[in-house]
N, C-alpha and C positions, 0 to 999 in steps of 0.2 A: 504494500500500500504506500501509498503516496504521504506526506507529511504536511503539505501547504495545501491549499484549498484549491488553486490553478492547476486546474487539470493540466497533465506532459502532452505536448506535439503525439499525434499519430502519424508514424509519418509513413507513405505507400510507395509501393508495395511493401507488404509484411511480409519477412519471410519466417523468423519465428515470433511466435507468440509469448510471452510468459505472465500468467493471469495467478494474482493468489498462489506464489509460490513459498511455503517453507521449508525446512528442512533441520535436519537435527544429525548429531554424531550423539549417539545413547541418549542421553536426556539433554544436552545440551543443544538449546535451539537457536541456532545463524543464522538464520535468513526467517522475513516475520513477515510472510506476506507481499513479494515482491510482483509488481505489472510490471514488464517494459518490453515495448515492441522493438522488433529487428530488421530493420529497410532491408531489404533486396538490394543484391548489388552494393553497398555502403560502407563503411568502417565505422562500429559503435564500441565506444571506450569504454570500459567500468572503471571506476577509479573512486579510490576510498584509503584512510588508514589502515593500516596491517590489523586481523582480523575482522573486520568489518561484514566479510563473505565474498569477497570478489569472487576467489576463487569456486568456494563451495559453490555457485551462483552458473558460473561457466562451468563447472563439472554438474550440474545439473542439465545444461541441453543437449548433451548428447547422454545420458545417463550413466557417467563415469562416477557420481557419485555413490551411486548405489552399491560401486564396488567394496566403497571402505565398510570394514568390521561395524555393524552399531548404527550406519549413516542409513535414512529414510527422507523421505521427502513426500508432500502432498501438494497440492494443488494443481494448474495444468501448466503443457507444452507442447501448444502445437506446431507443426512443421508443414507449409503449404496449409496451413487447415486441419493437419490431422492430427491427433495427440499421440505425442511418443510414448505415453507411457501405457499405451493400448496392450491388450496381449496378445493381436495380431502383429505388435513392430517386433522384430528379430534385434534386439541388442547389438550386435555384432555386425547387422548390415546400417543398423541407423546410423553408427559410429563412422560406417563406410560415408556415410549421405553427410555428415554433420564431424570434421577432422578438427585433432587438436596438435598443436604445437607446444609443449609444455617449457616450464622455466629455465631449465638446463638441457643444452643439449644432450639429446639420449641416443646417439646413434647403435644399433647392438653390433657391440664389440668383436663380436666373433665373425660379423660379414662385412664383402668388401662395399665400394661406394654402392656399386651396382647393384648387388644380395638386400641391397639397404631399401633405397628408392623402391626394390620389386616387392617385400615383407610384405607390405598390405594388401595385394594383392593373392600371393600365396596366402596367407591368412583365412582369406574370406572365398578361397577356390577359384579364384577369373580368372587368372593368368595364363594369357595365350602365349606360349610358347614362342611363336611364331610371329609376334607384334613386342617380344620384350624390348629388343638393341630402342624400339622405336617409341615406347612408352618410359626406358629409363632418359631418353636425349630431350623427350618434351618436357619432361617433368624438373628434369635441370635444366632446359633452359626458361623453364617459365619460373623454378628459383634462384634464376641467374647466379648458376653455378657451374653450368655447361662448359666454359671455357677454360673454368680455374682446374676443372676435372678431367672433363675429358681424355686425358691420358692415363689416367690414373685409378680407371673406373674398376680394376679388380686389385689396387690397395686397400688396407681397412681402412673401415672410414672415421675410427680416431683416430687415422694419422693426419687429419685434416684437423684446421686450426677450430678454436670455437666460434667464429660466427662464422665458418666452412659447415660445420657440424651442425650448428642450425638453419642453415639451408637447404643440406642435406637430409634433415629430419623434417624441413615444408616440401620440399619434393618429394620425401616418403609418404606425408601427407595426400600431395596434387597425384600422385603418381596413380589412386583409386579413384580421380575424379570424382571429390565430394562439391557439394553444392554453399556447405559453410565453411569457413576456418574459424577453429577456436585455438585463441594466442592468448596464452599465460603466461602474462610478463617475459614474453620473446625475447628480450636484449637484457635483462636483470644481471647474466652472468657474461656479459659483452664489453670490447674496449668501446671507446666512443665511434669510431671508424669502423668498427663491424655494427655496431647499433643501427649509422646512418644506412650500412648496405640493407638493411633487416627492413628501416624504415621507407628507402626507397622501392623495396620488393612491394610491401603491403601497397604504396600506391599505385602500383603497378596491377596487382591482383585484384584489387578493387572493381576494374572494372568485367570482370568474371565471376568473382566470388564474392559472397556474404560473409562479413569477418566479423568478428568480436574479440576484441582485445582486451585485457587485465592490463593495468600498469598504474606504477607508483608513481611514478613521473605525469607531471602534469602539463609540461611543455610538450611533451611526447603524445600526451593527449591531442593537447593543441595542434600538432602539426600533421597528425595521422589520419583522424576522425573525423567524420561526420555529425554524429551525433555523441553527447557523453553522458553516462546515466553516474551517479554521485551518492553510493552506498557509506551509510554511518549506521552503525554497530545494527547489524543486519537488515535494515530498514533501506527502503530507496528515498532519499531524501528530496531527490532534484533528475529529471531528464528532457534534457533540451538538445536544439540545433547547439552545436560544439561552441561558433563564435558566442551563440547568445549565452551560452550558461558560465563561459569566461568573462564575458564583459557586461553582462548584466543579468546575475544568479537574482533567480529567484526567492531562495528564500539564505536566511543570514547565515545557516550551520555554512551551505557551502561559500558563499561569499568568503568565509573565515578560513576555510578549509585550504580555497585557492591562493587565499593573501597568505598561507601560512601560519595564520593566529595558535592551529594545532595541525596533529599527524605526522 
């Protein structure tokens, strides 16, 4: 639920929904009720203090939260219209439809670049054999990583630097052709110059993919997004168009949040 009386922008096309969303680890409950819609095609920020639930919030739309010991959730999510938490969605193909990008690069260790970008597919049984050389070159060069690899493509792939490795783990992503990208804190463990690669990718991918990004940083907000939704202590406080909710928040938690008064 919303905290100030002015109703958030709708903004269209929606591509997820999130109506009346909670969520709990045992009895500890993070998230209290959260709406926020997801443009189509867009870049929407979460951004909040450490705990707040960003993350818990993004591991709810594709239901990676369900995974942890304890962790439940209620309310809805839907996808084009249809709720993920139906018990006709297959878990494992939703994740195919709805891809994440997590805080540290995770490349697995034991495969090369190539074994890397193909995993999700193996995974989930589609892998054409016969279309692979052609599904690992697209998928690195739509994470502009084609070039720096390309010769390299049966090294492992930590032998590649870290913001190599987190590109290599968004083309493991793109490589199933999902429809969203969910980004947890993408550049958290990045120099400044692999961050901007990371940040120039997303605006690149924007105009294909529906993305949802976590992050601490609020300039990285700024310069990413579309829209940015403004979570304090599980609550959705604030979600507007990116410039307005910088330059003229609605209500005063985030005003303070962005001047830095806390967080």
């Amino acid at each position: 639920m919303t905290l100030n009386s002015t109703p958030p922008p709708r903004p269209s096309p929606i591509k997820l929904n999130v109506d009346g969303v909670r969520a709990w680890f045992g009895t500890n409950r993070v998230l209290h009720g959260v709406d926020l819609p997801i443009a189509e095609r867009s870049v929407t920020a979460i951004i909040g203090p450490s705990g707040c639930g960003k993350s818990t919030l993004i591991r709810c739309l594709n239901r990676m939260h369900e995974l942890s010991e304890g962790a439940r959730s209620e309310g809805s999510i839907t996808l084009d219209g249809k709720d993920i938490y139906s018990r006709e969605v297959d878990p494992v193909l939703l994740r195919r439809r709805v891809g994440m990008v997590f805080q540290k690069p995770n490349p697995f260790p034991s495969m090369s670049v190539r074994d890397n970008v193909l995993a999700g597919l193996r995974l989930t049984g589609s892998l054409d054999r016969t279309r692979a050389d052609d599904v690992v070159e697209k998928a690195l060069r739509d994470a502009a990583l084609w070039d720096e690899v390309k010769d390299r493509l049966g090294a492992p792939g930590l032998g590649l630097s870290g913001g190599q490795q987190q590109r290599l783990c968004i083309a493991r992503s793109l490589a199933v052709s999902p429809e969203v990208l969910l980004m947890d804190e993408p550049c958290s463990a990045l120099d400044p110059s692999a961050t901007s690669r990371i940040e120039d990718l997303i605006h690149a991918l924007r105009a294909t993919y529906t993305i949802a990004i976590v992050t601490h940083h609020m300039q990285q907000a700024a310069r990413v997004s579309d829209y940015t939704a403004f979570l304090l202590s599980g609550d959705l406080v604030e979600f507007s168009e990116t410039n307005r909710l910088f330059t003229s928040p609605r209500d005063s938690r985030t005003e303070d949040y962005i001047t830095g008064k806390f967080g």
